[in-house]
MARBASE-129588 format. One record per residue (C-alpha): residue in one letter; x, y, z. Coordinates in steps of 0.02 Angstrom, whole numbers, padded with zeros to 5 digits, always signed. Example, Ala and Ser with C-alpha at 12.3 -4.5 7.8 and 13.67 -1.06 7.14 Angstrom:
A+00615-00225+00390S+00684-00053+00357
//
This chain:
X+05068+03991+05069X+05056+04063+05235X+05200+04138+05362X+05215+04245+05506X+05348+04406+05500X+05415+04496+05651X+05465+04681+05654X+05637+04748+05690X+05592+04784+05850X+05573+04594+05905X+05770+04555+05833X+05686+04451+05744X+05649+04524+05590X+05758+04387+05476X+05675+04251+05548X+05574+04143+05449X+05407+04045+05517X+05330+03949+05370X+05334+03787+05429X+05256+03827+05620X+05049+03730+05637X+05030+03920+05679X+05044+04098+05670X+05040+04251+05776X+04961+04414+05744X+05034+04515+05886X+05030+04731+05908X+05145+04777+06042X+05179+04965+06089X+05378+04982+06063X+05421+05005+05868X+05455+04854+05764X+05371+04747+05906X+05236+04681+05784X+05213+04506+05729X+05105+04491+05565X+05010+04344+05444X+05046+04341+05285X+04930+04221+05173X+04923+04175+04983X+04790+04099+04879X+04816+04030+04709X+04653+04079+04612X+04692+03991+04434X+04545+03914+04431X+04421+04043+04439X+04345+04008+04266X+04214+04124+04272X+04221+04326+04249X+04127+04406+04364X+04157+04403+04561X+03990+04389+04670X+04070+04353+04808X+04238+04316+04926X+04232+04260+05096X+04390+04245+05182X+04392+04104+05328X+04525+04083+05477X+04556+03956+05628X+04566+04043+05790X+04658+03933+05884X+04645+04065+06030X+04611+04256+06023X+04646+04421+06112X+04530+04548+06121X+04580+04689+05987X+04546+04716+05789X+04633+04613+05658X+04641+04727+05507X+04668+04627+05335X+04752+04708+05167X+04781+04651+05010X+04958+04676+04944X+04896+04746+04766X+04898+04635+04593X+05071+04632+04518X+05156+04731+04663X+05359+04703+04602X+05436+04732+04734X+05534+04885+04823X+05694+04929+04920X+05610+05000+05075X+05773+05065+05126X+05824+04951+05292X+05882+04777+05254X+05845+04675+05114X+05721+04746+04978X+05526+04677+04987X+05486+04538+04885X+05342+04552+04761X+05186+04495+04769X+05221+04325+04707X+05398+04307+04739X+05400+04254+04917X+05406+04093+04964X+05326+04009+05137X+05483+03917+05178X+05476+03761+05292X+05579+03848+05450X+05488+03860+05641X+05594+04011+05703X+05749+03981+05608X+05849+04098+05476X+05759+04144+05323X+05860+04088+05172X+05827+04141+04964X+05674+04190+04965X+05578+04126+05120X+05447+04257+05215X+05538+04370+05365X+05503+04527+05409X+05635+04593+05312X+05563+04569+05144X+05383+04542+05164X+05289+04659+05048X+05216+04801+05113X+05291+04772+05315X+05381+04919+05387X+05484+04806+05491X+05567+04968+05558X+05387+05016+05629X+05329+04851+05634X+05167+04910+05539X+05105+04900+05385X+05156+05031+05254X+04983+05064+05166X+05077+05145+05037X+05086+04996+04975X+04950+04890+05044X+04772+04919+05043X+04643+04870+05179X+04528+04756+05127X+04416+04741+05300X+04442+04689+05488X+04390+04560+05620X+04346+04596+05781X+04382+04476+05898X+04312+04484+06098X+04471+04369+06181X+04328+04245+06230X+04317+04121+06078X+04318+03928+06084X+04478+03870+06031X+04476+03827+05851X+04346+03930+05803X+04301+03993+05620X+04290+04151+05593X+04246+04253+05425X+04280+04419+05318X+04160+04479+05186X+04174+04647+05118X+04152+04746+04946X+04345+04780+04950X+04381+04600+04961X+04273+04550+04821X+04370+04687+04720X+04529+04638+04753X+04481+04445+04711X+04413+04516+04555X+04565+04632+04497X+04656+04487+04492X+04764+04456+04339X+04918+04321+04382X+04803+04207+04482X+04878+04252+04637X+04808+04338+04793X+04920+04403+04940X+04830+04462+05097X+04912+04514+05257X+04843+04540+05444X+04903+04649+05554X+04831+04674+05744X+04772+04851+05751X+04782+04861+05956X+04929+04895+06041X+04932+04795+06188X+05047+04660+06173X+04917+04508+06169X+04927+04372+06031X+04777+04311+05922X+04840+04140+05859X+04786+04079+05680X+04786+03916+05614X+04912+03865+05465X+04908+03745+05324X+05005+03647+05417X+04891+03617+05579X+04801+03503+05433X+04673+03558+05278X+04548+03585+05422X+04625+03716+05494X+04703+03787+05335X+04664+03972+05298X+04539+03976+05154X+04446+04085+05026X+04263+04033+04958X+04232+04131+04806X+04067+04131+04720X+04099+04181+04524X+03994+04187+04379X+03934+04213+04222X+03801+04327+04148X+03757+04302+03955X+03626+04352+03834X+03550+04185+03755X+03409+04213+03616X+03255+04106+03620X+03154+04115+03462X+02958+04127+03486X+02834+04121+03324X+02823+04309+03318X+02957+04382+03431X+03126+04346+03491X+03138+04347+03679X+03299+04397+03753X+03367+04311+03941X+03505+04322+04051X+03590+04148+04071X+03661+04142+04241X+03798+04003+04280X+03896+04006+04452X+04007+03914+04535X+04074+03901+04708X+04253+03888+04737X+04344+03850+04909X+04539+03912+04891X+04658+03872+05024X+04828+03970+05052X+04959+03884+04921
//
């Protein structure tokens, strides 16, 4: 799943942008003024128990220069009433919806109940969400192009996992009213945000020899390639 949310500040906080072929990550320097990505990555098929590595990839489709900061909304967050508008969905609750600009309905993304968005400030409330890394980007990149996120925090989150679900938002940390525009699932799987994690699996095997036993580490890994759903 993947959606854009707009603060308060916009008047256009109960709008919801799921079904757009892209999304805005915009900082602008009036309150509530911020447009932010929200992505989710369905990780029930990591089989194996330890986390080497995560590697989170985005389509540029065109970029401003300022710092994308990314944060994980935290395993099994339930949900809050943040005290302006409609209470934030949990974790796994919200739903992409299919709008481009329209009103959210149920339980479609806005910027009312996205987990962990002050929509009053237009920021994020880290509170609740916890920063995983950041991008810097220069405003000069060819459109379309792939850029990456690697970090220890990332790699922790992935591996704290426990309902097979991973929420991640991005926020632009610059103030200066520029867009950075990111594509969605629905530009085509191409495009689509993804997440390559590298698991695997460390076990003690023993080998009898004629006079000792010789103890080694069997190593299996696997390479997975998640996109938002």
């Amino acid at each position: 799943a993947d959606a854009q949310v707009m603060g308060k500040g916009s008047g256009r906080e109960n709008l919801n942008v799921g079904g757009a072929s892209r999304s805005d990550v915009r900082g602008n320097n009036w309150n509530g003024g911020e447009y932010a990505t929200y992505l989710r990555f369905d990780l029930s098929d990591l089989s194996l128990p330890v986390i080497a590595d995560a590697t989170l990839q985005l389509v540029v489709q065109s970029d401003a220069t300022h710092t994308l900061d990314v944060y994980v909304v935290p395993d099994g967050f339930s949900g809050r009433n943040d005290g302006s508008g409609s209470a934030e969905l949990s974790e796994t609750a919200w739903s992409e919806g299919s709008k481009n600009w329209s009103t959210a309905s149920g339980n479609e993304l806005d910027g009312d109940n996205a987990p962990g968005f002050d929509e009053v400030a237009g920021a994020p409330n880290t509170s609740v969400l916890d920063l995983v890394g950041s991008i810097t980007l220069n405003g000069a990149l060819r459109e379309d192009s792939l850029v990456e996120l690697s970090t220890q925090s990332l790699i922790d989150a992935v591996a704290a996992d426990t309902n097979n679900r991973l929420t991640l938002a991005i926020f632009a940390r610059d103030q200066n009213g520029a867009s950075t525009w990111l594509r969605t699932q629905e530009a085509g799987n191409q495009y689509s945000p993804s997440l390559e994690v590298i698991a695997k699996s460390v076990s003690p095997t023993v080998i009898p020899e004629p006079s000792s036993a010789l103890t080694v580490l069997v190593l299996a890994v696997t390479r997975v390639r998640r996109r938002v759903g």
